[in-house]
C-alpha positions as CSV (number, residue, x, y, z in Angstrom):
1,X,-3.1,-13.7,16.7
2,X,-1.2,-15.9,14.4
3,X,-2.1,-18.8,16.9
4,X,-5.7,-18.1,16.2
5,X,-5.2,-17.5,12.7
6,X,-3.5,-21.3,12.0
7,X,-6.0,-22.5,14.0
8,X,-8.4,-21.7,12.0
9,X,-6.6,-22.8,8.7
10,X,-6.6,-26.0,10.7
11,X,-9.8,-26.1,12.1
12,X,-11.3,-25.6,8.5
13,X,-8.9,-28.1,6.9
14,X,-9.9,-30.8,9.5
15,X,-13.4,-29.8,8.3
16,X,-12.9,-31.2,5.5
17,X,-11.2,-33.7,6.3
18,X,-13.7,-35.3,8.9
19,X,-16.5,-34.8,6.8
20,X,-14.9,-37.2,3.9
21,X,-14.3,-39.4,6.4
22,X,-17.7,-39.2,7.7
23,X,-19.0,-39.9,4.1
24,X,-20.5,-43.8,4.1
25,X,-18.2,-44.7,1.1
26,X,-15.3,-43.3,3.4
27,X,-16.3,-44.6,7.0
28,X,-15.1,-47.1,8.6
29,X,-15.2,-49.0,12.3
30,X,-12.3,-47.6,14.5
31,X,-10.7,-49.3,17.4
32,X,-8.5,-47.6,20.3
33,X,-8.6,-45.3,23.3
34,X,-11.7,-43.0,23.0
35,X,-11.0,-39.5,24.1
36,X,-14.7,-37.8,24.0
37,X,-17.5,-39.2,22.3
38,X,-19.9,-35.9,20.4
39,X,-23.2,-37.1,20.4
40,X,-21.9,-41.1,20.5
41,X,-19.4,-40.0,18.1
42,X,-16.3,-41.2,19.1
43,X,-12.9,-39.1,19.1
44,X,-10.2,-41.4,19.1
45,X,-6.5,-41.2,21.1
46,X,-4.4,-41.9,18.3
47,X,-6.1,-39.4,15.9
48,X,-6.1,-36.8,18.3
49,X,-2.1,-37.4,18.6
50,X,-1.7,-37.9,14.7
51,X,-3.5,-34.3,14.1
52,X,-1.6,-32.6,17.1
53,X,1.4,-33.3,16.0
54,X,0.7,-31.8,12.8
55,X,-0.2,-29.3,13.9
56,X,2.7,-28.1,16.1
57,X,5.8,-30.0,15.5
58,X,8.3,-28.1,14.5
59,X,6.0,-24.9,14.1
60,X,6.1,-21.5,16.2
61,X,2.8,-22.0,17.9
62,X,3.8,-24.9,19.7
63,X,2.5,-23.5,23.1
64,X,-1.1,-24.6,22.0
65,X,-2.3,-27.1,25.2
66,X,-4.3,-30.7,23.9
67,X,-7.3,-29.1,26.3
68,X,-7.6,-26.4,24.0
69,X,-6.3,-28.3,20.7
70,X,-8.5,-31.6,21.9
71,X,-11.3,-28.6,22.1
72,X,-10.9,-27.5,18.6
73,X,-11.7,-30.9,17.5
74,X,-14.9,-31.2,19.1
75,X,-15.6,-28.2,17.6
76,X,-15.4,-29.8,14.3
77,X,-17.1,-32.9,15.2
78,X,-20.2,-30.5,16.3
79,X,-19.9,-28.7,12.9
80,X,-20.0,-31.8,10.7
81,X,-23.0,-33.0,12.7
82,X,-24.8,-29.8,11.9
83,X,-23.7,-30.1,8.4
84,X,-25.0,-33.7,7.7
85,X,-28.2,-32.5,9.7
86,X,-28.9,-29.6,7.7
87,X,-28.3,-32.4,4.6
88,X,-25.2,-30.5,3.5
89,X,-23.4,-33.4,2.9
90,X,-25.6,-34.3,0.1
91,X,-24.7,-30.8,-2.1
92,X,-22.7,-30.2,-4.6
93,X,-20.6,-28.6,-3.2
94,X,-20.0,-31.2,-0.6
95,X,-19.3,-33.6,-3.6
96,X,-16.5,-31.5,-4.8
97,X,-15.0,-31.1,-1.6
98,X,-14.9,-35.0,-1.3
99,X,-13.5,-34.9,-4.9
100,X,-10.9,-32.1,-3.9
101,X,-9.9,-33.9,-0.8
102,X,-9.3,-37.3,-2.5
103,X,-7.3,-35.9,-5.1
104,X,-5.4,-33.9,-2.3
105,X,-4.9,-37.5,-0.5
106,X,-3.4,-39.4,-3.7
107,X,-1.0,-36.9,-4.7
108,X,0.0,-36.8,-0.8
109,X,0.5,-40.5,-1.4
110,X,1.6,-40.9,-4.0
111,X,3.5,-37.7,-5.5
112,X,4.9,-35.5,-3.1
113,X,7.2,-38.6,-2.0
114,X,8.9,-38.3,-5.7
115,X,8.8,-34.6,-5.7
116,X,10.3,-33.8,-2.5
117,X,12.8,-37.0,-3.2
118,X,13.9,-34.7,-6.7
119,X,17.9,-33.7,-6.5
120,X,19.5,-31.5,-8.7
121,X,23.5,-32.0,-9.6
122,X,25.3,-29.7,-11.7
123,X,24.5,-31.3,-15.5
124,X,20.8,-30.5,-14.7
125,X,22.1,-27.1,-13.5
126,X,23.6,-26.8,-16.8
127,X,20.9,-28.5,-19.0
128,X,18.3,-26.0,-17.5
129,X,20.3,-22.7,-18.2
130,X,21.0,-24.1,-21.4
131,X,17.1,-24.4,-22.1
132,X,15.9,-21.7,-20.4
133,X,18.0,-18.9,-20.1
134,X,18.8,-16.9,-16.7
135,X,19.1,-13.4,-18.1
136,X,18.6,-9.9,-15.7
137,X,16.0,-7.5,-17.5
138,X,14.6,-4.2,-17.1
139,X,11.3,-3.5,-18.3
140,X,8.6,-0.8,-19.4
141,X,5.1,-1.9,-19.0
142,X,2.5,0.3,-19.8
143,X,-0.9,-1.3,-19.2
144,X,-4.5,-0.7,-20.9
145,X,-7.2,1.3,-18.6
146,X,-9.7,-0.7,-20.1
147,X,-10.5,-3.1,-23.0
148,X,-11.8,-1.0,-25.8
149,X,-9.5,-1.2,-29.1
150,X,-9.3,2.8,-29.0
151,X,-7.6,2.3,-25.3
152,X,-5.0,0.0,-26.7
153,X,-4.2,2.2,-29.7
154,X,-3.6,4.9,-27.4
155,X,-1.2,2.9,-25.0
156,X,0.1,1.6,-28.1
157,X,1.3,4.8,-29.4
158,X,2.6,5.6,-25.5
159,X,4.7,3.2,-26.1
160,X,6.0,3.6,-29.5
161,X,6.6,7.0,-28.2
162,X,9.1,6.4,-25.3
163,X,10.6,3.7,-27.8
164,X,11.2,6.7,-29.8
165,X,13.2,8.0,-27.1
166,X,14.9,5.6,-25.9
167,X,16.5,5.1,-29.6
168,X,17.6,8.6,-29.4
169,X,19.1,8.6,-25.7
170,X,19.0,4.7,-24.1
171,X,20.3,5.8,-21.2
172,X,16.7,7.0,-20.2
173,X,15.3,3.9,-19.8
174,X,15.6,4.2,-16.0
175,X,14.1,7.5,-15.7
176,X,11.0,6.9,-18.6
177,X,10.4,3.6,-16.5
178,X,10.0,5.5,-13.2
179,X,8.1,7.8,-15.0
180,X,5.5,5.6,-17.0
181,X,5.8,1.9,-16.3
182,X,2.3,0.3,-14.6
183,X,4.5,-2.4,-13.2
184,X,5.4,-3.3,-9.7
185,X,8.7,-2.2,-10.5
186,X,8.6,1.0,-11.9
187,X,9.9,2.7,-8.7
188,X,13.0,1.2,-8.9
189,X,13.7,1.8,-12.9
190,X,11.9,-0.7,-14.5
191,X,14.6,-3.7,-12.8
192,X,12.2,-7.2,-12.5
193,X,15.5,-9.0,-11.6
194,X,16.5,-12.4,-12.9
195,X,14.2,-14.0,-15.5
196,X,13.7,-17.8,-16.8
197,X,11.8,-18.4,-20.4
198,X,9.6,-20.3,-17.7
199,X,8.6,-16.6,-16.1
200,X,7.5,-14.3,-18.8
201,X,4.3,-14.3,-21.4
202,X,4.5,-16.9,-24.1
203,X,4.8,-14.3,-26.6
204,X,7.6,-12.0,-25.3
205,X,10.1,-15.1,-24.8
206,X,11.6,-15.2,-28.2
207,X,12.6,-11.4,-28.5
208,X,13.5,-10.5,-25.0
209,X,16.0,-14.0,-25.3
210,X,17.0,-12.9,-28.5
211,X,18.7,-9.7,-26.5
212,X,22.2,-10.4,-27.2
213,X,24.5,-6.9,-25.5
214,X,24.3,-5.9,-22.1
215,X,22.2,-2.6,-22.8
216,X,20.3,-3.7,-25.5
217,X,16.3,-3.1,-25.6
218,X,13.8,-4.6,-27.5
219,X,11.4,-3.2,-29.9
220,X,7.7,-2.6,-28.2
221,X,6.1,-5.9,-27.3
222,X,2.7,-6.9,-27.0
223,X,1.1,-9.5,-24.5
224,X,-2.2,-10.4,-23.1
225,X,-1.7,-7.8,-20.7
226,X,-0.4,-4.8,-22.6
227,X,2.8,-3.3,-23.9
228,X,6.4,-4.2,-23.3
229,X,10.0,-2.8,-23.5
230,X,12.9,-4.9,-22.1
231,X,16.1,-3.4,-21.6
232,X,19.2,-6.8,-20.9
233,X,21.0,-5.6,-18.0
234,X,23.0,-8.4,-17.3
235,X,24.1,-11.7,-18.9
236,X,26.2,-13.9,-17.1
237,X,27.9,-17.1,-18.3
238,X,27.2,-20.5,-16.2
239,X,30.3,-20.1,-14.3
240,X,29.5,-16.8,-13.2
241,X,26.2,-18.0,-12.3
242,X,27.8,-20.9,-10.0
243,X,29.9,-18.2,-8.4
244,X,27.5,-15.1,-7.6
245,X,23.7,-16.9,-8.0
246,X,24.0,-20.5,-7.2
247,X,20.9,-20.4,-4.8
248,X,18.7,-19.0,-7.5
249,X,19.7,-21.0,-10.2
250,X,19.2,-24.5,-7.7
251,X,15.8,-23.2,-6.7
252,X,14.8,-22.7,-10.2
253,X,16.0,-26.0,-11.7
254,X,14.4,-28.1,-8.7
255,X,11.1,-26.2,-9.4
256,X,11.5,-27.2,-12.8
257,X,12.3,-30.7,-12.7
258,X,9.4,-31.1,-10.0
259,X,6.9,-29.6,-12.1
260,X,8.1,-31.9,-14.9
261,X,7.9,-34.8,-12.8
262,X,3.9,-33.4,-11.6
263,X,3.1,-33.0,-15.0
264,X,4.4,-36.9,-15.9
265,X,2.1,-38.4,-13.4
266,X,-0.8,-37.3,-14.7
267,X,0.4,-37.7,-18.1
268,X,0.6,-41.9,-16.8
269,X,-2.6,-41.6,-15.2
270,X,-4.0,-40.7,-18.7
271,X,-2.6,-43.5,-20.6
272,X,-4.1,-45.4,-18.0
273,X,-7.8,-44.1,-18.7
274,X,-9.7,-43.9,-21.6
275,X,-10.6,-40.2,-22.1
276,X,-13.2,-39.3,-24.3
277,X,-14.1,-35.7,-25.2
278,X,-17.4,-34.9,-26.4
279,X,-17.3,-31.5,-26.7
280,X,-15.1,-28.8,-26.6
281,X,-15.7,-26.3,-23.7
């Protein structure tokens, strides 16, 4: 089953692929070994190897045969051709995926060499727990039915409510989170494990950072999404994070210097263009 199942991610992928290449801006005279020609289209040896090896090196479905893989090509080859017959080449929707697939292409090229090239050492460690934070939170979440203003006055005061309680007995929180949160982790008390200012809403950063004590909880938040109370339940120093949660910490830093480094090369490409807007959407 999961055989069939990447096959297909592959099968639809190539799709794609074959049809850009297909495109007269794209195409191209080819020279080499011909495997099968589809309707005097030729398949070529050293594509077929290229996109076989893709395809299975290093990958648990490695028992798939070229008959059968050399047979899934042809299969696309036949679909394309019925896809430029039925004119769907001129859609579109055809034009975005050619728009799609290039952009795919140059940042193949060009950006995934830099991002997967991106090290972290132990002053960027440092730098980004400096910035932004690595603090463990619990949290309440209590989550609007619907969008009527009368709806979010009632969760409102549901919230203010168990506020209420917690200020007179914080040792609830647990228990009221099992018992009301709308969050994924209300079965296990309200715990959504270590957090980043990079992983919550904009606008609960500032007070659930501000959380100074081990045990503290914040006043009722409000998001986008509904109502919030964090409870800190741990606050480790950067040594302690070296010593128990490394691995987290290296995962989260690389993540953030490759988006940075994502975000830069586009930022170049714009100082490259000249970018007009018209009108605001």
């Amino acid at each position: 089953m999961l055989q069939r199942t990447i096959l297909m991610m592959f099968f639809l992928t190539l799709i794609s692929q074959t049809f850009l290449l297909a495109h007269p801006r794209f195409s191209h005279k080819r020279e080499g070994k011909v495997l099968v020609k589809v309707n005097s289209v030729a398949i070529y040896e050293d594509e077929f190897r290229k996109q076989y090896q893709l395809t299975t090196e290093g990958r648990p479905y490695k028992t798939i045969s070229k008959k059968e893989f050399l047979d899934y090509m042809i299969n696309v080859e036949l679909a394309v051709q019925r896809a430029q017959k039925l004119k769907l080449d001129e859609t579109d929707l055809a034009i975005e995926a050619f728009r799609t697939t290039l952009h795919n292409l140059v940042v193949r090229q060009e950006l995934a060499p830099k991002i997967n090239a991106i090290k972290v050492e132990e002053k960027d460690l440092e730098a980004f727990f400096k910035e932004k934070g690595f603090l463990k939170f619990s949290q309440i979440v209590l989550i609007p039915k619907e969008g009527s203003q009368e709806e979010w006055n009632k969760t409102k005061t549901k919230a203010q409510n168990i506020k209420g309680e917690l200020k007179k007995t914080p040792t609830l929180f647990e228990d009221l989170a099992k018992r009301h949160s709308n969050g994924p982790s209300a079965n296990v008390g309200g715990d959504i494990g270590f957090k980043t200012k990079e992983d919550l809403f904009p606008e609960l950063i500032q007070t659930a950072f501000a959380l100074k004590k081990v045990g503290d909880i914040s006043e009722v938040l409000k998001s986008s999404r509904g109502f919030h109370i964090f409870k800190l339940t741990e606050k480790p120093s950067f040594e302690e994070i070296k010593k128990k949660y490394l691995g987290d910490l290296q995962f989260r830093a690389q993540s953030y210097k490759q988006m940075k480094a994502q975000e830069q090369y586009y930022e170049d490409l714009k100082k490259q263009a000249h970018i007009v807007i018209v009108n605001n959407p």
